[in-house]
N, C-alpha and C positions, 0 to 999 in steps of 0.2 A: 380235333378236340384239344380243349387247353389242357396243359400237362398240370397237375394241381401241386404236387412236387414242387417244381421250378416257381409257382407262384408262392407259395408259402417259405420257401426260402427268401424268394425278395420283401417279400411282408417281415421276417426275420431281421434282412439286413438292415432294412429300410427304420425300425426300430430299436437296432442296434446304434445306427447313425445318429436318429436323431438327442438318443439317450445321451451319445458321448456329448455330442455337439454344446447339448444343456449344458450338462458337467461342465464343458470348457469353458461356458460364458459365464455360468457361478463362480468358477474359480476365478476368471481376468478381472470378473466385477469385484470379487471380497480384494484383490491384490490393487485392484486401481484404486478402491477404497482406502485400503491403508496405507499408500502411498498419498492418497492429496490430505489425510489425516497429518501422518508423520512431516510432509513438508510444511504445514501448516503450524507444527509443533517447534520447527528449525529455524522460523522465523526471528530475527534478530530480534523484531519491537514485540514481540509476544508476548502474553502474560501479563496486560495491562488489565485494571478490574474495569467493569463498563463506570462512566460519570466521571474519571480517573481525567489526565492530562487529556492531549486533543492529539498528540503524535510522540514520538522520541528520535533524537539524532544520536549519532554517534563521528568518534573523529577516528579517522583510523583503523575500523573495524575494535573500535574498544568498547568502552561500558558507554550502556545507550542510557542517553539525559532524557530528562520529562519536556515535552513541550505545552503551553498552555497548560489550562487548568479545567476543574469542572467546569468553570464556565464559559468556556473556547480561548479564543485569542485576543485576550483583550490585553491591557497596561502593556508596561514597558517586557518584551520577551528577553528571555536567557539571552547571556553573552557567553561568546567562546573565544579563547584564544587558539591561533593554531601557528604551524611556521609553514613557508612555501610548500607546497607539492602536498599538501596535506590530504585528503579526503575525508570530506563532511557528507555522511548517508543522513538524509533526512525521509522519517515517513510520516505523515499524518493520517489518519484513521476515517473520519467518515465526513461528508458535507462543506470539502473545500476543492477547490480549481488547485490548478498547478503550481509548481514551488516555482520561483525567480530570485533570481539574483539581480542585486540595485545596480549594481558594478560589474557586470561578467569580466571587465579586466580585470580585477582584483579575485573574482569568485566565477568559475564556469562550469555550466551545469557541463556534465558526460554522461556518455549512457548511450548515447543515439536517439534514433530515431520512437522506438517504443518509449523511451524514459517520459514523455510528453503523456500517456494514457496509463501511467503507473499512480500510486501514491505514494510510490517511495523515489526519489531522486536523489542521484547524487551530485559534488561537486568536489573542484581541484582549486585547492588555492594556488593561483598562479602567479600574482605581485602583492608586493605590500601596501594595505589600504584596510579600508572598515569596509563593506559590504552588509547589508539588509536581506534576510533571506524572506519576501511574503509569498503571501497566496489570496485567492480570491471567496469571498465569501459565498455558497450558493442557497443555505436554508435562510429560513425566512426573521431569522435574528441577524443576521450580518455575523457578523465575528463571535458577537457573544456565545451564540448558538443555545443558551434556553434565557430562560426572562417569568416573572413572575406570571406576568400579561402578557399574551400574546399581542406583537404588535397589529396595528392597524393596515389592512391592504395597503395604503399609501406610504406607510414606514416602512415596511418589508420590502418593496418597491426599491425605495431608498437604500436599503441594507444591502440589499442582495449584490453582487460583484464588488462591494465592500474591499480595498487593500486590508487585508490583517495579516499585523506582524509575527513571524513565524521566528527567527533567531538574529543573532547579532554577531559575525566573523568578524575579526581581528586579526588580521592577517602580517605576523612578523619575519623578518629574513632569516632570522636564527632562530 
């Protein structure tokens, strides 16, 4: 005969277990919640309003500059000055390909290997020279990124992997 004892204890325990177990995954959940909240709030370019620029740089870890406009990356883009060894964070926000540099000898991206699948990249100015920082177009305005008219299939065509000018380094020895 089954001892009825011995099973109503394991039905106990067995209930005790899975209660905690809950418990424990509610709590890891609210805490991993507010942790990719909080990181998301530490973010350097954050606190832009949506329709706002298209990214922000900064030199330095200093105060982040507006890139583009509402209307993406169109005309001539911000100029910066910096002097060697500088560091240029650049992030753009939504609808473009990778940042490059015209001149890596003058301007070279760092970061490694992941910096390639980020939208934020950095760079070291490492000689003196101008440098072009773009990036590639991928919505279906090209650079502009809205337009009164939506372009025509064969425009957008046209558009899309677009060079759009992202900033302008100036790179001094001193």
């Amino acid at each position: 005969m089954i001892n009825l004892k011995i099973v109503d204890e394991l039905e106990i325990a067995s209930k005790e277990f899975w209660t905690r177990a809950l418990v424990g995954v509610l709590v890891l959940s609210v805490l991993l919640a507010f942790l990719i909240v909080r990181a998301q709030q530490d973010k350097w370019w954050s606190g832009v309003s949506f329709g706002g620029e298209q990214g922000r740089y900064r030199v330095n870890g200093g105060q982040a500059g507006a890139i583009g406009s509402m209307g993406g990356l169109i005309g001539q883009p911000a100029s910066v000055r910096v002097t060697l060894r500088s560091t240029i964070d650049v992030h753009l926000f939504v609808g473009y390909g990778s940042i490059v540099s015209s001149d890596p000898a003058v301007l070279r991206g760092v970061g490694g290997v992941f910096a390639w699948f980020s939208s934020t990249k950095s760079f070291e100015a490492v000689s003196p020279g101008t440098a072009e920082l773009t990036t590639t177009a991928s919505g279906s305005w090209g650079c502009a990124q809205i337009s009164p008219v939506p372009p025509s299939a064969e425009t957008a065509v046209q558009l899309q992997g677009k060079e759009c000018p992202v900033l302008v380094i100036t790179v001094s020895a001193s």
